[in-house]
mmCIF file as gemmi writes it, N, C-alpha and C atoms, coordinates in Angstrom:
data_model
loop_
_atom_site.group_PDB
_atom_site.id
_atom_site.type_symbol
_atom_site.label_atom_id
_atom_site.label_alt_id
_atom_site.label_comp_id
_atom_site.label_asym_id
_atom_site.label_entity_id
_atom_site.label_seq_id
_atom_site.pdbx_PDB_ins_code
_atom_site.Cartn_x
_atom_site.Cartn_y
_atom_site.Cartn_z
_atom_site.occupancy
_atom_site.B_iso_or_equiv
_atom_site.pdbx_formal_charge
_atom_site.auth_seq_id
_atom_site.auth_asym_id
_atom_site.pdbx_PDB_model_num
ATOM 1 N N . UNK Axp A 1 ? 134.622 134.138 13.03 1 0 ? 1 A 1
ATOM 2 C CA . UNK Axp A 1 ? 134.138 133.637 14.296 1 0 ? 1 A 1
ATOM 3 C C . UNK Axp A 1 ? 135.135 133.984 15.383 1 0 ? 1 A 1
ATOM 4 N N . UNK Axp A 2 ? 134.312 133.705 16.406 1 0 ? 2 A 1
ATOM 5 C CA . UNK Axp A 2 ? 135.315 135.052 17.552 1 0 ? 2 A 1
ATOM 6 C C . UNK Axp A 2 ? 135.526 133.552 18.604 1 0 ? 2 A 1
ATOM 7 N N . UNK Axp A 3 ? 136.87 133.298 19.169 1 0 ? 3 A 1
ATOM 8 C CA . UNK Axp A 3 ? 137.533 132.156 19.537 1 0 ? 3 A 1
ATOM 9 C C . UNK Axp A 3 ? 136.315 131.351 20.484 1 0 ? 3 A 1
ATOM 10 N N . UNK Axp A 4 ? 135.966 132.654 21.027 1 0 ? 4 A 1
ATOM 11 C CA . UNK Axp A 4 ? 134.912 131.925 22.19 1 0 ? 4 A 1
ATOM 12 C C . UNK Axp A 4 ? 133.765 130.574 21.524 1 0 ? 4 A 1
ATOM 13 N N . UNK Axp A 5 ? 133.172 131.601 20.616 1 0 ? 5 A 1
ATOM 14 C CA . UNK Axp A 5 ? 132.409 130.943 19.642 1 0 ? 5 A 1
ATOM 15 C C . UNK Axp A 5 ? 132.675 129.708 19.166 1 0 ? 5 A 1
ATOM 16 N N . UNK Axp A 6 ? 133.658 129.594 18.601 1 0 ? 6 A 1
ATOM 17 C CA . UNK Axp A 6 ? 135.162 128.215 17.879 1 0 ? 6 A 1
ATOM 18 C C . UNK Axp A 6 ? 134.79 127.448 18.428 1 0 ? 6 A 1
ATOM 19 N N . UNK Axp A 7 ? 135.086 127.738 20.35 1 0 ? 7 A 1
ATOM 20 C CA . UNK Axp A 7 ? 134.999 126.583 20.772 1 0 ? 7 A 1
ATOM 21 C C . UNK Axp A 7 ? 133.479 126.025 21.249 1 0 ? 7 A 1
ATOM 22 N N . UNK Axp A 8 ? 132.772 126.749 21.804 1 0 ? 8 A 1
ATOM 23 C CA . UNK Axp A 8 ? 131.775 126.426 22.081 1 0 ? 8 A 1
ATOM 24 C C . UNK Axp A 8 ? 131.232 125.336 20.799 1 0 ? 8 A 1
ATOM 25 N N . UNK Axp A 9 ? 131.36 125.764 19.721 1 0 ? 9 A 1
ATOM 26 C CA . UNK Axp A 9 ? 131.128 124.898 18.739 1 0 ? 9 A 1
ATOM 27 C C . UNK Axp A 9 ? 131.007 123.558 18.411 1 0 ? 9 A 1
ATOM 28 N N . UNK Axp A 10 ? 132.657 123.776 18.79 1 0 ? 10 A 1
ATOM 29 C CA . UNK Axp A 10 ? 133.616 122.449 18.75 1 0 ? 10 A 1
ATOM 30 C C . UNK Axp A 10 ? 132.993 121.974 20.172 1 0 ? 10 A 1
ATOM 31 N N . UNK Axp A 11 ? 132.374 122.286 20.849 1 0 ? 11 A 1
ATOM 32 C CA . UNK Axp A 11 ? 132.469 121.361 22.37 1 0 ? 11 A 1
ATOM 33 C C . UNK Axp A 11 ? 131.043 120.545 22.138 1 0 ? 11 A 1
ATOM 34 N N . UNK Axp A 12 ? 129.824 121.722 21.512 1 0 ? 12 A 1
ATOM 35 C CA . UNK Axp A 12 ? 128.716 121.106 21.483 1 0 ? 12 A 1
ATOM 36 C C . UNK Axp A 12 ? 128.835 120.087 20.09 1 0 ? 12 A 1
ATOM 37 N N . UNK Axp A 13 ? 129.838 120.067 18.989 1 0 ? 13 A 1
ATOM 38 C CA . UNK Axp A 13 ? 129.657 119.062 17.766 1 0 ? 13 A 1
ATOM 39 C C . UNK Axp A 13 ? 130.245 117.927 18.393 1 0 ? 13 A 1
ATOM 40 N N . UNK Axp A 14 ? 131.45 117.926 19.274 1 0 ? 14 A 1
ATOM 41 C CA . UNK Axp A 14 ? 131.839 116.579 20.045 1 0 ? 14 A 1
ATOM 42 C C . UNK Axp A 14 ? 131.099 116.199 20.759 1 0 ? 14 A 1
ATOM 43 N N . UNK Axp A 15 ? 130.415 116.653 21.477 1 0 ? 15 A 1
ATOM 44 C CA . UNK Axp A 15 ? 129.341 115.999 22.969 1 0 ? 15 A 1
ATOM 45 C C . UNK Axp A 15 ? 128.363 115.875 21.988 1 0 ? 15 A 1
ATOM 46 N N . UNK Axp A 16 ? 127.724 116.574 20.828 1 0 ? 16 A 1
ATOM 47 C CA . UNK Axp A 16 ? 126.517 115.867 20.064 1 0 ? 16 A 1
ATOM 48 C C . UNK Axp A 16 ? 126.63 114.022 19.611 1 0 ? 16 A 1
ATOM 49 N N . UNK Axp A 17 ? 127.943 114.472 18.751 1 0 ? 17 A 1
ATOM 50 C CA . UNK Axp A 17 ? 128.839 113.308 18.426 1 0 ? 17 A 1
ATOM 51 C C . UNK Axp A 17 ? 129.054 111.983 19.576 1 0 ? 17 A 1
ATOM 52 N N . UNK Axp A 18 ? 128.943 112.267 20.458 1 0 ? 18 A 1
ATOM 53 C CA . UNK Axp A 18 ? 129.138 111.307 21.692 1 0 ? 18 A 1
ATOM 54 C C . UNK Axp A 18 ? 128.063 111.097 22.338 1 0 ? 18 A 1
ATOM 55 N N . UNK Axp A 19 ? 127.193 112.259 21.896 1 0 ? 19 A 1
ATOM 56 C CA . UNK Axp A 19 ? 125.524 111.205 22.372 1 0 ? 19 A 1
ATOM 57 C C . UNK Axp A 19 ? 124.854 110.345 21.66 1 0 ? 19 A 1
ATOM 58 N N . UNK Axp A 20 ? 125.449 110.682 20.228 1 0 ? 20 A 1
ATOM 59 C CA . UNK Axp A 20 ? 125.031 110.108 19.326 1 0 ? 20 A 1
ATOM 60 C C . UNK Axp A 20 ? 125.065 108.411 19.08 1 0 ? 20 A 1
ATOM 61 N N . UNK Axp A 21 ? 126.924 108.199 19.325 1 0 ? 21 A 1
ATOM 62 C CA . UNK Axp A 21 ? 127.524 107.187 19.604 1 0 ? 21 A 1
ATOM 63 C C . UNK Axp A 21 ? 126.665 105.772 20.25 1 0 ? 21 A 1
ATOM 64 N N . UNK Axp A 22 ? 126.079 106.185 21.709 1 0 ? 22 A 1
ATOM 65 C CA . UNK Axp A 22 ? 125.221 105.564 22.51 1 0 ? 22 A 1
ATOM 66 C C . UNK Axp A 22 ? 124.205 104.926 21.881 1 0 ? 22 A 1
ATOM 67 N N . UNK Axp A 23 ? 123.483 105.745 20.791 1 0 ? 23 A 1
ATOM 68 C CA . UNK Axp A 23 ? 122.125 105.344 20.223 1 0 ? 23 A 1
ATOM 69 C C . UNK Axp A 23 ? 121.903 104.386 19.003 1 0 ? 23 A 1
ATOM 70 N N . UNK Axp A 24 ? 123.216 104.019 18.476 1 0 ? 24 A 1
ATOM 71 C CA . UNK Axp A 24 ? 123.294 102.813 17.377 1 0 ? 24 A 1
ATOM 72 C C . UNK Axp A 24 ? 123.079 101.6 18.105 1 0 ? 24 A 1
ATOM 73 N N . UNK Axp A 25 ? 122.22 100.51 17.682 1 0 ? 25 A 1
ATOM 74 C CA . UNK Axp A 25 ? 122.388 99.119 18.521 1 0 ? 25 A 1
ATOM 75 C C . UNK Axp A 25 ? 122.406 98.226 16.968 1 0 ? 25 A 1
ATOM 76 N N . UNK Axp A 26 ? 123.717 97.693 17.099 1 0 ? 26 A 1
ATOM 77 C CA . UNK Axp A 26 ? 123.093 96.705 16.38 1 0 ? 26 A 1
ATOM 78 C C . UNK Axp A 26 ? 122.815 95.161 16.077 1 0 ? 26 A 1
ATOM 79 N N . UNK Axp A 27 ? 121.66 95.259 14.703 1 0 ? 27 A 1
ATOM 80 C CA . UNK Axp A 27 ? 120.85 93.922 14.866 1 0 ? 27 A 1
ATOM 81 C C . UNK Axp A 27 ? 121.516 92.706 15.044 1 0 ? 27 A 1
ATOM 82 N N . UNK Axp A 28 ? 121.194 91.712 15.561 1 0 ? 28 A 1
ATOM 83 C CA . UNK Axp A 28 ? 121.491 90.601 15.991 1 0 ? 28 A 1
ATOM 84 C C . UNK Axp A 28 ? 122.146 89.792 15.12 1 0 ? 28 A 1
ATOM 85 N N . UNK Axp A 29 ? 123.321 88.832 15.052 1 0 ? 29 A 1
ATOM 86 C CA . UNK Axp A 29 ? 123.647 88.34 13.865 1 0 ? 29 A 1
ATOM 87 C C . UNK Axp A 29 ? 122.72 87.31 14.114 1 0 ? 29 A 1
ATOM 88 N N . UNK Axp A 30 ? 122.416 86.57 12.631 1 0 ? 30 A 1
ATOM 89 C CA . UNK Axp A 30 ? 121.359 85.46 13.136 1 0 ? 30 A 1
ATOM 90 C C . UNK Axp A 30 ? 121.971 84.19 13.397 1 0 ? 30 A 1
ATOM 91 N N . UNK Axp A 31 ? 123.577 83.763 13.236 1 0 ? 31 A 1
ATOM 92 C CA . UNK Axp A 31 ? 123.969 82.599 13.986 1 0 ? 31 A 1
ATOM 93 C C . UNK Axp A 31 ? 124.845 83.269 15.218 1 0 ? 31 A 1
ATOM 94 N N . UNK Axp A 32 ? 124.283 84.17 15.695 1 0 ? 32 A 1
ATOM 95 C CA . UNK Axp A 32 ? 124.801 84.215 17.521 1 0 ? 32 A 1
ATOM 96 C C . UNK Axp A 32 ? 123.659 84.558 17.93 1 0 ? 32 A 1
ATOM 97 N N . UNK Axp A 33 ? 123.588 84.191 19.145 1 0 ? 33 A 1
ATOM 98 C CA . UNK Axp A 33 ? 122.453 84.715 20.089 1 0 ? 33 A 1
ATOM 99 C C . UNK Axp A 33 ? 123.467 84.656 21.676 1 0 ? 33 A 1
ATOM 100 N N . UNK Axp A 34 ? 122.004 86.244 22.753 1 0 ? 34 A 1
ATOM 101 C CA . UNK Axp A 34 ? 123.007 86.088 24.024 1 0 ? 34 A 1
ATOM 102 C C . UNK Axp A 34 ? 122.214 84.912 24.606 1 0 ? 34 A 1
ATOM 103 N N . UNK Axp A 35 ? 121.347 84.34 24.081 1 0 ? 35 A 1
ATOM 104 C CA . UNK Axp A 35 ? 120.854 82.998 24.612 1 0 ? 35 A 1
ATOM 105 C C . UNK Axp A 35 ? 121.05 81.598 24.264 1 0 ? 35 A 1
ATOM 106 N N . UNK Axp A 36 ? 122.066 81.28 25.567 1 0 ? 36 A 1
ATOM 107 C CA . UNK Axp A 36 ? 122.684 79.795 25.121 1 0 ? 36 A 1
ATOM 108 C C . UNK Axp A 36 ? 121.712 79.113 24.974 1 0 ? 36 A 1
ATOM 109 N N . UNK Axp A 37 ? 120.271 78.559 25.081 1 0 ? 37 A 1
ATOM 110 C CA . UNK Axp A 37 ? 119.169 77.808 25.102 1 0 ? 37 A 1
ATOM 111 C C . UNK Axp A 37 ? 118.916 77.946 23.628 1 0 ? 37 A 1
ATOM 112 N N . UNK Axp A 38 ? 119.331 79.111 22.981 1 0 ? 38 A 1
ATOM 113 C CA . UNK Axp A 38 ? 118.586 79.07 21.583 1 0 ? 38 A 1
ATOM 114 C C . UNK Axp A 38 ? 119.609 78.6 20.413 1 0 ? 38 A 1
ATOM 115 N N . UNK Axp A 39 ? 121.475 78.145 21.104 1 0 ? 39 A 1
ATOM 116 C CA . UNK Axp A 39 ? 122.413 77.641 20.204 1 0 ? 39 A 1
ATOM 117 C C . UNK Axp A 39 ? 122.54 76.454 19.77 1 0 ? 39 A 1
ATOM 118 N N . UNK Axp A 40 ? 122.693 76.503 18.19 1 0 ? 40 A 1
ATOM 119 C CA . UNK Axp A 40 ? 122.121 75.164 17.914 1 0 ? 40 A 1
ATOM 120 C C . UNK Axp A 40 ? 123.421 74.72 17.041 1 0 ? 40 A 1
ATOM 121 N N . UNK Axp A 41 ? 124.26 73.669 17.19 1 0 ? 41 A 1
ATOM 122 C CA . UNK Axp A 41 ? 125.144 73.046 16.046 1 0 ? 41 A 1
ATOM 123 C C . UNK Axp A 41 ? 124.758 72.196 15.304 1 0 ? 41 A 1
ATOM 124 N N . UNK Axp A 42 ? 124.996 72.608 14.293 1 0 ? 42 A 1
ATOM 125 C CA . UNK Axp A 42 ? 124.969 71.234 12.923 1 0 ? 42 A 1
ATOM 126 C C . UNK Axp A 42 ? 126.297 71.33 12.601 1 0 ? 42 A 1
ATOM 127 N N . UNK Axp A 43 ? 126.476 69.568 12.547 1 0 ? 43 A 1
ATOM 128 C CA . UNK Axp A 43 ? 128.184 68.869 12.283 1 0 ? 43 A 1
ATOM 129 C C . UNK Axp A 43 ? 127.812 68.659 11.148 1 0 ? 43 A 1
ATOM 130 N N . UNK Axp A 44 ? 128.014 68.699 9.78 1 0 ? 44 A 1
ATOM 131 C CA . UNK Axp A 44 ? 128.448 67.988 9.018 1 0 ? 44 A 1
ATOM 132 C C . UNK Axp A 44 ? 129.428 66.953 8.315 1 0 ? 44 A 1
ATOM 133 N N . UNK Axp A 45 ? 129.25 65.52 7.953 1 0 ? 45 A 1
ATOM 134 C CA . UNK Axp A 45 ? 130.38 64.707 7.738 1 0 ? 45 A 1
ATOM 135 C C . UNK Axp A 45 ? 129.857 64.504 6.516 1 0 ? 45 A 1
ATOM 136 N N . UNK Axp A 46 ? 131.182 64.955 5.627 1 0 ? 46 A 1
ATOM 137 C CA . UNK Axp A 46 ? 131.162 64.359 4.021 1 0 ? 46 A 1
ATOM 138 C C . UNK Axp A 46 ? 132.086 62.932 3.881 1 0 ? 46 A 1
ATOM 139 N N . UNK Axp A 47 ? 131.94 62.038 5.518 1 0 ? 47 A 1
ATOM 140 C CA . UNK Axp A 47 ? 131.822 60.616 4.985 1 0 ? 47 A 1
ATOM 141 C C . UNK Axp A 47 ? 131.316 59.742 6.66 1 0 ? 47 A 1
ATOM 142 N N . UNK Axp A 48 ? 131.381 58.869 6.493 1 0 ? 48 A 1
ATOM 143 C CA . UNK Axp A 48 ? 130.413 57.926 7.276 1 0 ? 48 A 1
ATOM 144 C C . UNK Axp A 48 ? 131.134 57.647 8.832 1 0 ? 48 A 1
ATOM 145 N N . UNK Axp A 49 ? 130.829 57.427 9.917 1 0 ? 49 A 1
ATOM 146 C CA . UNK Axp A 49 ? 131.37 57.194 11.151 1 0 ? 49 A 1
ATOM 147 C C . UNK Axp A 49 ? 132.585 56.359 10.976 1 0 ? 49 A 1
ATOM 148 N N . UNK Axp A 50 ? 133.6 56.106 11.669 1 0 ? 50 A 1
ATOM 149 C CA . UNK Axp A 50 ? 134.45 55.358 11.872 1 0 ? 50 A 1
ATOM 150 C C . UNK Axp A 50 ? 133.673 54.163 12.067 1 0 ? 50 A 1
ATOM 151 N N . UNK Axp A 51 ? 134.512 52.641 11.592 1 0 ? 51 A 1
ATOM 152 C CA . UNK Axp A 51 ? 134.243 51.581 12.096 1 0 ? 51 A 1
ATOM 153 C C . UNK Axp A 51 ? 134.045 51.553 13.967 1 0 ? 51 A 1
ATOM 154 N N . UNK Axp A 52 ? 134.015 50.141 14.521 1 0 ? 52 A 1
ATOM 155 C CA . UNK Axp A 52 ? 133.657 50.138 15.497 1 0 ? 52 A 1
ATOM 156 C C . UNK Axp A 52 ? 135.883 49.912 15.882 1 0 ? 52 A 1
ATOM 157 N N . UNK Axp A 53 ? 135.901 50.439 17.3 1 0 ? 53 A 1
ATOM 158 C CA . UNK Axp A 53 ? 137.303 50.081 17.911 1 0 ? 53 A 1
ATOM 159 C C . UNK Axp A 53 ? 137.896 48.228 17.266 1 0 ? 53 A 1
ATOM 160 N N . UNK Axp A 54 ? 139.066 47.994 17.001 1 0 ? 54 A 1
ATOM 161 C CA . UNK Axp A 54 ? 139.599 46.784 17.152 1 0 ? 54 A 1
ATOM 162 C C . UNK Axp A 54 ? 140.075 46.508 18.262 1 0 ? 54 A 1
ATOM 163 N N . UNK Axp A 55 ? 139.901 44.948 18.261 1 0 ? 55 A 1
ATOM 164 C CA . UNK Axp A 55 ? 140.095 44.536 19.905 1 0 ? 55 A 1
ATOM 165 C C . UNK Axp A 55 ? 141.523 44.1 19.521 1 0 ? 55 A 1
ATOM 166 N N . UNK Axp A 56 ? 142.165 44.644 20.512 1 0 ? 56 A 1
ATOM 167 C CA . UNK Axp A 56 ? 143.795 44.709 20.994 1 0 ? 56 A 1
ATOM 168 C C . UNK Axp A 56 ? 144.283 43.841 22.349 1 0 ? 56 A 1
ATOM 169 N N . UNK Axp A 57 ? 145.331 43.131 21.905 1 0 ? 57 A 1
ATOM 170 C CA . UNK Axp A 57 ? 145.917 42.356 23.01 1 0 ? 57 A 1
ATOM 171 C C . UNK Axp A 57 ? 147.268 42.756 22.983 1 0 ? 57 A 1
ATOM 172 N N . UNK Axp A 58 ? 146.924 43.96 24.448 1 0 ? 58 A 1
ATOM 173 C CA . UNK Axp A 58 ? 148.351 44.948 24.232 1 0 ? 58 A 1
ATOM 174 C C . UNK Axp A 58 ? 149.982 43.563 24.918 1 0 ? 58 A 1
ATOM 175 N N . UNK Axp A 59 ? 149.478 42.785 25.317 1 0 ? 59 A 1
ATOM 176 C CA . UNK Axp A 59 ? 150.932 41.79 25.789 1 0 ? 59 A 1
ATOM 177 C C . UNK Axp A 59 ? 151.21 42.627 26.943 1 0 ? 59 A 1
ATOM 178 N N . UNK Axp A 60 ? 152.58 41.837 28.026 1 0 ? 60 A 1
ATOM 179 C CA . UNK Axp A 60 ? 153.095 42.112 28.581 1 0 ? 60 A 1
ATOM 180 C C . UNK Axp A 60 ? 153.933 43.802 28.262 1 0 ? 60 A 1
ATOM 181 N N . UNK Axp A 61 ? 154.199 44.73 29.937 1 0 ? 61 A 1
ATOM 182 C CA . UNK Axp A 61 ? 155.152 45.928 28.823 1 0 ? 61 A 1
ATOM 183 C C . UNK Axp A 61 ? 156.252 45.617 28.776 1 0 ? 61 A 1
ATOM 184 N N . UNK Axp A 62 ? 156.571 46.289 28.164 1 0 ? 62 A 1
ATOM 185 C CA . UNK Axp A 62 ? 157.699 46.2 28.159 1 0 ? 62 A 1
ATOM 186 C C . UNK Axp A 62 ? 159.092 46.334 29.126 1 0 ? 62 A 1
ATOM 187 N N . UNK Axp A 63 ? 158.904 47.12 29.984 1 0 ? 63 A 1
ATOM 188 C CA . UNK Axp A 63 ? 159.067 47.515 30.958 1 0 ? 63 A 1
ATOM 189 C C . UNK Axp A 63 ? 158.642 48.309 31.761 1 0 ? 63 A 1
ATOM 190 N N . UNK Axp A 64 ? 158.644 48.515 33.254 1 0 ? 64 A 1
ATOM 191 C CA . UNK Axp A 64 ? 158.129 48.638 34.63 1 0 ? 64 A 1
ATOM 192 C C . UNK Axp A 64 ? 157.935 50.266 34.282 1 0 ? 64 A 1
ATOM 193 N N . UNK Axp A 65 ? 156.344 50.697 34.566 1 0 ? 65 A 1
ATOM 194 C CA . UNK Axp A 65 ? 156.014 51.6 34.539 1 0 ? 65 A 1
ATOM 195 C C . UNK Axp A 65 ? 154.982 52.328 32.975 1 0 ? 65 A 1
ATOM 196 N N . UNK Axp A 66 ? 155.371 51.403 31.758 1 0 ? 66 A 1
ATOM 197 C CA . UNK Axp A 66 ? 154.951 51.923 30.626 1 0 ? 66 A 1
ATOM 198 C C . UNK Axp A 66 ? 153.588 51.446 30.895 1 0 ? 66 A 1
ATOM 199 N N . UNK Axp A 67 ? 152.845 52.627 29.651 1 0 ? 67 A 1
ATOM 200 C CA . UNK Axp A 67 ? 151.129 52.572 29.919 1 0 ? 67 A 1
ATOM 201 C C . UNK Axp A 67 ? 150.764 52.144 28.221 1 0 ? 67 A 1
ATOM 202 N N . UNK Axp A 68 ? 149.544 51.779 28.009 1 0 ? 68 A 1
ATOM 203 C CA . UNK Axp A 68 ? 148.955 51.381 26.743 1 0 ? 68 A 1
ATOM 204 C C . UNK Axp A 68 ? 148.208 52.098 26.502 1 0 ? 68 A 1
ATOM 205 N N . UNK Axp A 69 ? 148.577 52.547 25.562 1 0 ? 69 A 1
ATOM 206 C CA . UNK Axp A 69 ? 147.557 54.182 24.732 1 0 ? 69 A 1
ATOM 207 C C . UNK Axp A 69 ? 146.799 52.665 23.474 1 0 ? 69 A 1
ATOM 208 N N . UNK Axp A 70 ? 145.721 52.714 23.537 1 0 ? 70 A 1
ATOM 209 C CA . UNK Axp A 70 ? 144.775 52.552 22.726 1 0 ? 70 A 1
ATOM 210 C C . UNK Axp A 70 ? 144.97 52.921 21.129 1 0 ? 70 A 1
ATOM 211 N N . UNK Axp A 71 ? 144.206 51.965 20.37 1 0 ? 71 A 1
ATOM 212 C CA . UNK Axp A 71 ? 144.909 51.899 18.85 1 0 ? 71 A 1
ATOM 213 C C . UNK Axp A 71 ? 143.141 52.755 18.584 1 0 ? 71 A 1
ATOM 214 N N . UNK Axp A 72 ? 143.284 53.398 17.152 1 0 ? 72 A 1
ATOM 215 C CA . UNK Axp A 72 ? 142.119 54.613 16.837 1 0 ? 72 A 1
ATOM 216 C C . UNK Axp A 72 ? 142.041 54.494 15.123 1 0 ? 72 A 1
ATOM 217 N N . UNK Axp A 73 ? 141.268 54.768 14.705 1 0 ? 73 A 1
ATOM 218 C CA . UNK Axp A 73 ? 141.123 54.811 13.357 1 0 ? 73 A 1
ATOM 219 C C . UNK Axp A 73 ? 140.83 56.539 13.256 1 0 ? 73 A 1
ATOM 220 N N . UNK Axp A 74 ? 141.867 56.688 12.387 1 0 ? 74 A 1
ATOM 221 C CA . UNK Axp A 74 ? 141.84 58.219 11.359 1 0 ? 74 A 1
ATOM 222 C C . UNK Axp A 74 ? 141.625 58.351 10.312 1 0 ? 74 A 1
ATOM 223 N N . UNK Axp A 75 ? 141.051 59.278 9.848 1 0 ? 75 A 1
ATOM 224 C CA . UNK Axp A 75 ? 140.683 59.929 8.594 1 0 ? 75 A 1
ATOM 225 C C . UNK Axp A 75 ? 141.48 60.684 7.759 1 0 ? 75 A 1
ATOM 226 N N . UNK Axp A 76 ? 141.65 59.867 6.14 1 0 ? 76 A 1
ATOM 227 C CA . UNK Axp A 76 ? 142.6 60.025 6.051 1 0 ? 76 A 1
ATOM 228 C C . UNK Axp A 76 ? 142.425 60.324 3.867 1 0 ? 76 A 1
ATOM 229 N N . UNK Axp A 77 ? 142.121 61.157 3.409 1 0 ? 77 A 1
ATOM 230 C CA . UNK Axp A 77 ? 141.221 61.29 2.523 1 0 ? 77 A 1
ATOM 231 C C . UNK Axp A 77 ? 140.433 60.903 2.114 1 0 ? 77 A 1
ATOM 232 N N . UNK Axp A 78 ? 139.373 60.825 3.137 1 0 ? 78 A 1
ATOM 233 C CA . UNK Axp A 78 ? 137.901 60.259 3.052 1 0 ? 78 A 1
ATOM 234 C C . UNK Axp A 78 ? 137.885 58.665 3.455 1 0 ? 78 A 1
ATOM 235 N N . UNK Axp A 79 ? 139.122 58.106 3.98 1 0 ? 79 A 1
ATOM 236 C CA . UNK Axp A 79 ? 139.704 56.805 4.339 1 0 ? 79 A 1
ATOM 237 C C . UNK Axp A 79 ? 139.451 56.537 5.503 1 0 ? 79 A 1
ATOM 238 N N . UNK Axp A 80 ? 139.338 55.915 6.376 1 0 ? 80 A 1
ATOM 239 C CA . UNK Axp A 80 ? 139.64 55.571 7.597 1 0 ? 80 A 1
ATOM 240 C C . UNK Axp A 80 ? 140.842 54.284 7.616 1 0 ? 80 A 1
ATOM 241 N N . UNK Axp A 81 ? 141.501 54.715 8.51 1 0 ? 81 A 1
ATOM 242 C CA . UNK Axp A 81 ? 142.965 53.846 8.817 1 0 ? 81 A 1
ATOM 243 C C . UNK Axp A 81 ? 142.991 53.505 10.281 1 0 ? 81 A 1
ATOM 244 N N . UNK Axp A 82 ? 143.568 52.707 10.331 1 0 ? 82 A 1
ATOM 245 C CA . UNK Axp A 82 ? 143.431 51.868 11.81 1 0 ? 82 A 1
ATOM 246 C C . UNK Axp A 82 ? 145.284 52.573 12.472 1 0 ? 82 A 1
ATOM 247 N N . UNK Axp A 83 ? 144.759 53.056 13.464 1 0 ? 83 A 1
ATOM 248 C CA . UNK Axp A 83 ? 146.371 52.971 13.553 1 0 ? 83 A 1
ATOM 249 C C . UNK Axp A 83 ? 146.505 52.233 15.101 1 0 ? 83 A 1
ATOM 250 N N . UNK Axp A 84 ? 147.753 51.37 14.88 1 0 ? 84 A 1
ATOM 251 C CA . UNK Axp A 84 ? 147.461 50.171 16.097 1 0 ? 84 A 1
ATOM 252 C C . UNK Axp A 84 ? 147.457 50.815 17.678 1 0 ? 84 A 1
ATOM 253 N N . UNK Axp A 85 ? 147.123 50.44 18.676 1 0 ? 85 A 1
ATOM 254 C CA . UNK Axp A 85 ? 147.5 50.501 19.987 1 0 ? 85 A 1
ATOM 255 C C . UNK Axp A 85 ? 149.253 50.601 19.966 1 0 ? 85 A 1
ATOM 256 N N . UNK Axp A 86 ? 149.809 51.475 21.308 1 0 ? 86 A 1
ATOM 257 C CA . UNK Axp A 86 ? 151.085 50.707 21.458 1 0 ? 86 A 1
ATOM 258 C C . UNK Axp A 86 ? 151.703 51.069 22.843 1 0 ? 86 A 1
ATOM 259 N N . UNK Axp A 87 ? 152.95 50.117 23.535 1 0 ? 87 A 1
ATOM 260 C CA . UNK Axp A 87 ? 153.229 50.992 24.742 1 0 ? 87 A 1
ATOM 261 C C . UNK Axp A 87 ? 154.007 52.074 24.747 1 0 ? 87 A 1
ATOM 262 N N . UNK Axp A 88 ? 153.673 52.961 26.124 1 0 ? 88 A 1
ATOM 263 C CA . UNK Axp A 88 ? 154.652 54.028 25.641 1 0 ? 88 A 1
ATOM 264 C C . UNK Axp A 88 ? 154.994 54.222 27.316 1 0 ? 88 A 1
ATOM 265 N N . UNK Axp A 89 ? 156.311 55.102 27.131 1 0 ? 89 A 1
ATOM 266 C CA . UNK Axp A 89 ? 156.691 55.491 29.011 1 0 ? 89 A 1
ATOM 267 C C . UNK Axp A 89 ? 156.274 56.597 28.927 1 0 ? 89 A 1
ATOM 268 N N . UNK Axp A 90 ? 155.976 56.958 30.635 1 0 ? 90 A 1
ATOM 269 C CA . UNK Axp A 90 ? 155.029 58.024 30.769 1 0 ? 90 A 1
ATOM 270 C C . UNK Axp A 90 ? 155.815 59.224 30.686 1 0 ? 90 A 1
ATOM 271 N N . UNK Axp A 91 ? 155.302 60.364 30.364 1 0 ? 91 A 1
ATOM 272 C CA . UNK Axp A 91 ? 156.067 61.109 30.24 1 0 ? 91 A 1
ATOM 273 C C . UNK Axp A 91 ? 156.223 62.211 31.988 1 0 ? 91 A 1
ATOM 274 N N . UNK Axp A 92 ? 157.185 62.537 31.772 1 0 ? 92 A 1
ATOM 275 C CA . UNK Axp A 92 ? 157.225 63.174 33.55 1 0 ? 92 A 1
ATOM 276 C C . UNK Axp A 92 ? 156.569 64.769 33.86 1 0 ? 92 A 1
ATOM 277 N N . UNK Axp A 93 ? 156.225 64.032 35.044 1 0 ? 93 A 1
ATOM 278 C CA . UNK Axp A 93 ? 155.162 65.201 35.52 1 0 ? 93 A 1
ATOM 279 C C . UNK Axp A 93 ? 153.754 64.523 35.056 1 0 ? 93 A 1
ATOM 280 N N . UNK Axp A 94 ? 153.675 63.463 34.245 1 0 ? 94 A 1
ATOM 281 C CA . UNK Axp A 94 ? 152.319 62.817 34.295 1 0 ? 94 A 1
ATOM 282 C C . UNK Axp A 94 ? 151.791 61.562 35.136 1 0 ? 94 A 1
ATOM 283 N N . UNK Axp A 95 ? 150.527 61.664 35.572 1 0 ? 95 A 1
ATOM 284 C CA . UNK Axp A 95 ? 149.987 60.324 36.556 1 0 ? 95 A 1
ATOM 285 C C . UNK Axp A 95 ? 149.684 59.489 36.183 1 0 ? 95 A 1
């Protein structure tokens, strides 16, 4: 093959190659869609809601400025645990 040829070759197997590229689409996975209206979650829990909150009588603070973070129940091998309310100082740079 005579160089001219070579390339011409090579120019039309790359630009075939690159039109080609364009023409694959592919199929949709079936848990994505580009339509948020059609996204759907299922949560599963392999155990039952938390109890309801305990009522807390956070007291006086301790001192001027500390805030009361709320007591929460966690999960805790298939457990739920209460863990209490308590005060805390704020940390800086927070409102």
């Amino acid at each position: 093959m005579t160089r001219r040829c070579l390339q011409t070759t090579l120019v039309t197997a790359v630009g075939l190659g690159l039109s080609l590229t364009g023409c694959y689409s592919s199929p949709e996975h079936p848990y994505y869609s580009s339509n948020p209206a059609a996204a759907v979650i299922v949560a599963r829990s392999a155990s039952p809601a938390p109890p309801a909150a305990r009522e807390e009588s956070p007291g006086p603070a301790p001192a001027a400025g500390f805030v009361w973070i709320d007591g929460y129940w966690s999960l805790d091998n298939g457990r739920y645990d209460w863990t209490p309310g308590r005060w805390e100082a704020p940390r800086s740079g927070s409102r």
